[in-house]
BANU-635720 format. One record per residue (C-alpha): residue in three letters; y, x, z. Coordinates in steps of 0.25 Angstrom, whole numbers, plus 2048, in hexadecimal, padded with zeros to 3 digits. Each point is the difference from the previous one (the first is absolute). Example, Ala and Ser with C-alpha at 12.3 -4.5 7.8 and 13.67 -1.06 7.14 Angstrom:
// BANU-635720
ALA7EE83181F
SER80E8067FE
// end
This chain:
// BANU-635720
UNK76ADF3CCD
UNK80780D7F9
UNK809809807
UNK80C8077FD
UNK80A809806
UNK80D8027F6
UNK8097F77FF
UNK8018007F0
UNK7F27FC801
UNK7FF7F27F6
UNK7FC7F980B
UNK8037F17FC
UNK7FA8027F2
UNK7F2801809
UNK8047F4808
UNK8027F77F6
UNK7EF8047FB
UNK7FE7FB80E
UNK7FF80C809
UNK80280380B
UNK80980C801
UNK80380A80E
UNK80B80A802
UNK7F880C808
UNK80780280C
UNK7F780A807
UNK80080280E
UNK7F4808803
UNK7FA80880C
UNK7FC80E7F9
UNK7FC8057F3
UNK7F38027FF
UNK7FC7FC7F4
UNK80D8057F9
UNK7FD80E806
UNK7F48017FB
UNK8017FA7F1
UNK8108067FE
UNK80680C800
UNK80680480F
UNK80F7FF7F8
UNK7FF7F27FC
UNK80B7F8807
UNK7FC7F880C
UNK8057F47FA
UNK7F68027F4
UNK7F480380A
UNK8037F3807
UNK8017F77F4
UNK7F08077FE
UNK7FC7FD80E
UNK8047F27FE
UNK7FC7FE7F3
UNK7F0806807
UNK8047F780C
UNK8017F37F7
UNK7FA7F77F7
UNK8077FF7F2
UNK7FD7FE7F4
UNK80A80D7FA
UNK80C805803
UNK80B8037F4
UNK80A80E803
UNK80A8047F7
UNK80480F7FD
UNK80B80180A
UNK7FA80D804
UNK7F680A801
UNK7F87FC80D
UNK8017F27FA
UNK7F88067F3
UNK7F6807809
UNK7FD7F2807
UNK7FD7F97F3
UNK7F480B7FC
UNK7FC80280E
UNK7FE7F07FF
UNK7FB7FE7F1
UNK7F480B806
UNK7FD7F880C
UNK8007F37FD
UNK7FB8007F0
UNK7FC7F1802
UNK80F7FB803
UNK80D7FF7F7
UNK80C80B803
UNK80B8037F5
UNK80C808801
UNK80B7FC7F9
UNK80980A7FB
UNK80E7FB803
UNK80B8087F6
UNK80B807809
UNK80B7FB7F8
UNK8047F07FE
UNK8067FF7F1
UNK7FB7F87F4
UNK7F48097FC
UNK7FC802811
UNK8007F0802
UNK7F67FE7F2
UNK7F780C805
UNK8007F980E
UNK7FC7F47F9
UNK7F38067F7
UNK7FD80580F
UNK8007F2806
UNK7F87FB7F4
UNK7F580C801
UNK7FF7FB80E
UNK7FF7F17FC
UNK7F78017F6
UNK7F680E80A
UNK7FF7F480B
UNK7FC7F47F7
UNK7F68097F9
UNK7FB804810
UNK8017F1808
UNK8017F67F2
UNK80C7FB804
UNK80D7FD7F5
UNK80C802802
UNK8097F37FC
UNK8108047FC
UNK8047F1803
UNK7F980080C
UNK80680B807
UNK80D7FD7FB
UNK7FE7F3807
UNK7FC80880D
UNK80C8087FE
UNK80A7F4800
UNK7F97FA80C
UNK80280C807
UNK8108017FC
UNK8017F2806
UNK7F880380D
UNK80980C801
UNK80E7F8800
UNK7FA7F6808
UNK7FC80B80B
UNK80E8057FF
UNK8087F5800
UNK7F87FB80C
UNK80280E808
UNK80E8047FB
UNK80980180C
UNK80F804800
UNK802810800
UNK80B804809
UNK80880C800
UNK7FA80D808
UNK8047FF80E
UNK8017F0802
UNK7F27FF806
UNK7F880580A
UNK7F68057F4
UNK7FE80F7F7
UNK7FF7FF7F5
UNK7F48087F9
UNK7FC8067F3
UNK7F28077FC
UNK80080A7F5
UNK7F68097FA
UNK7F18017FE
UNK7F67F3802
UNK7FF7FC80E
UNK7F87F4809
UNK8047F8807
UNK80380680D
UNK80F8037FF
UNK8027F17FC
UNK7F97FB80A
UNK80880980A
UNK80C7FD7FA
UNK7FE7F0802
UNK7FC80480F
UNK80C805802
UNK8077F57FB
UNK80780B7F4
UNK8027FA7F4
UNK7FB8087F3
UNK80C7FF7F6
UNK7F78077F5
UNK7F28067FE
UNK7FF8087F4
UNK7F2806800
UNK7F47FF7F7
UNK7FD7F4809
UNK80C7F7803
UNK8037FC7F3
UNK8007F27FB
UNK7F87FD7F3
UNK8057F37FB
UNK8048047F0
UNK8077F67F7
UNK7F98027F4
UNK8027FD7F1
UNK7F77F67FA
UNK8028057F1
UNK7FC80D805
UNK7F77FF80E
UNK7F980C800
UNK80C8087FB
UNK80A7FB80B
UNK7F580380B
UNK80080E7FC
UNK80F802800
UNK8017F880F
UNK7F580A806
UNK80780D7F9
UNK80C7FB804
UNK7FD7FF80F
UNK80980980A
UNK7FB80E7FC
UNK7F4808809
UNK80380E7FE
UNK7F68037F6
UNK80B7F97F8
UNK80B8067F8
UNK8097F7804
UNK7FC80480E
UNK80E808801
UNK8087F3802
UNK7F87FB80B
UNK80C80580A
UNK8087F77F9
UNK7F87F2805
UNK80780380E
UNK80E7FB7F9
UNK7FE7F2803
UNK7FD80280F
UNK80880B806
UNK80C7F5806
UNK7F47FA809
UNK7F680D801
UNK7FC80580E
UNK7F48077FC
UNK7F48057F8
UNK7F3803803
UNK7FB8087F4
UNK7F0802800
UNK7F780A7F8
UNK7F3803800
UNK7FA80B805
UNK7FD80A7F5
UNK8097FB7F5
UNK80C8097FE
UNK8087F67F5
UNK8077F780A
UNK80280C809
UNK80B8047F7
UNK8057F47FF
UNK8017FF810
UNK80780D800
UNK80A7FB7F5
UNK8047F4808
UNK80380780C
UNK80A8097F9
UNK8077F37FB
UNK8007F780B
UNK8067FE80D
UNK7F87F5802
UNK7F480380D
UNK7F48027F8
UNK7F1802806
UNK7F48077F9
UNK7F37FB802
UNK7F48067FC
UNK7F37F97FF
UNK7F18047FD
UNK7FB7F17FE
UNK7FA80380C
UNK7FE7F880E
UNK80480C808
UNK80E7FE7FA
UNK8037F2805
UNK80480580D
UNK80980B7FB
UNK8087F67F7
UNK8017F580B
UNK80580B809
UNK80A8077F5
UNK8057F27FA
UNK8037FA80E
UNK80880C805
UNK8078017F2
UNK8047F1801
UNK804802810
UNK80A80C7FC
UNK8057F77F4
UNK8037F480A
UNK80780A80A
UNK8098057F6
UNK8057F27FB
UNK8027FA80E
UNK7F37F77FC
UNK7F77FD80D
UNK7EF7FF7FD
UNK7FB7F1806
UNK7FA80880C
UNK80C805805
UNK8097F17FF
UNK7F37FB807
UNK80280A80B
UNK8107FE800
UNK7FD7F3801
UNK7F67FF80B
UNK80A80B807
UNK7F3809804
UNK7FE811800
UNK7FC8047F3
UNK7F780D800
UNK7FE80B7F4
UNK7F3808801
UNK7FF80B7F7
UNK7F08087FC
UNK80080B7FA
UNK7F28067FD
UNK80480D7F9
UNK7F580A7FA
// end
């Protein structure tokens, strides 16, 4: 099993050798390797990747240079773990003709480092094969689940977006609890991956689909991000935008929206840590409730209590310092 944690990261090109690949979503309870093989100004994000990469069992991990605590992480590993494959792929900040031909040499340094480390080969038809099948499976999926999107305001639902840095699971899942429909989710981990390739130019038309992915901020093109929210805003109720604690990049980004939006918008900052669970349950929850009170929209709590006509009781805690 190889790791990764970026999503430009040529993920099915290793799929189609046969293995099997893992998105690192850490979630650890404190860093005590990462303190004591990293600098202490290493973002936690970085030392919870490391903590999970000690805490698990795979065969390498591939990073890209999407930032300096990323780069620390690849020599802190190549030093511990001689015996096991790590490579850094340099993603180009720019997506023209010369950047998507320099991605490309990348994914071909990467293909021919791990079939010189495991003695698997790579197959072009193979994993164009993979790719198609994947494309079917995704209109499929789609056609199966697409369900009539009405107007804002014509159901008894918010409508949610997520924005910013890489985030796990937990929003989503509190979102599905609380029965809020997530109109868009456009961090590093909730976007699709299903590229219509060229089969004159396979490796080529890879490159271009994953440069050409919505733009993280390492990005240049990173300054239209504000521009995705276009689409949306007729049906928008709010956005929960995440960071990471540590990383200022999409910190300006947040501040920027906020100066050119009226929409609700929630910052959540997280450490990939446990202890943080319960905060984000507590500020998501509370940030849907004051969106359902502003649009007239009751929580399935309260129609439950409505309809069973019993007393409903608030109990507030507040712990202070």
């Amino acid at each position: 099993m190889l790791g990764y944690v970026c999503k430009y990261t040529p993920v099915e090109l290793l799929e189609s050798m046969g293995v099997e690949m893992k998105r690192i979503e850490p979630s650890v309870t404190e860093f005590t390797q990462a303190d004591t093989l990293m600098h202490a100004n290493i973002c936690s994000y970085t030392k919870a990747v490391l903590e999970d990469i000690m805490e698990n069992d795979y065969e390498g991990v591939i990073l890209t240079t999407c930032c300096d605590s990323i780069r620390r992480l690849y020599d802190t590993l190549k030093n511990e773990f001689p015996d096991k494959f790590f490579f850094l792929i340099d993603i180009p900040r720019k997506v023209n003709d010369f950047a998507e031909t320099l991605f490309e040499r990348q994914m071909n340094a990467l293909l021919h480092a791990y079939s010189d480390f495991s003695g698997h080969t790579f197959d072009e038809k193979k994993f164009y094969a993979m790719m198609q099948g994947k494309i079917a499976l995704r209109k499929k999926e789609t056609k199966q689940s697409l369900t009539p999107v009405l107007e804002k305001n014509n159901q008894n639902t918010l409508n949610i977006g997520i924005m910013g840095a890489r985030c796990n699971n937990e929003i989503r899942t509190l979102l599905a609890e609380h029965h809020a429909n997530l109109l868009f989710d456009f961090t590093c981990t909730g976007i699709s991956r299903d590229y219509a390739l060229s089969e004159n130019a396979i490796l080529a038309s890879y490159s271009h689909a994953l440069l050409n992915q919505i733009p993280c901020m390492r990005m240049l093109e990173a300054t239209n991000r504000s521009t995705l929210l276009d689409g949306f805003s007729d049906r928008l109720d709010g956005i929960i935008y995440h960071t990471v604690k540590f990383c200022d990049s999409y910190s300006y980004e947040y501040t920027d929206l906020k100066s050119h939006t009226n929409l609700p918008v929630l910052l959540v900052e997280t450490d990939s840590t446990k202890q943080c669970i319960g905060q984000i349950r507590t500020r998501v929850e509370a940030f849907l409730e004051e969106l359902q009170a502003a649009n007239g929209i009751s929580s399935k709590e309260i129609i439950e209590i409505r309809r069973k006509e019993q007393p409903m009781y608030t109990l507030g805690i507040d712990s202070g310092s």
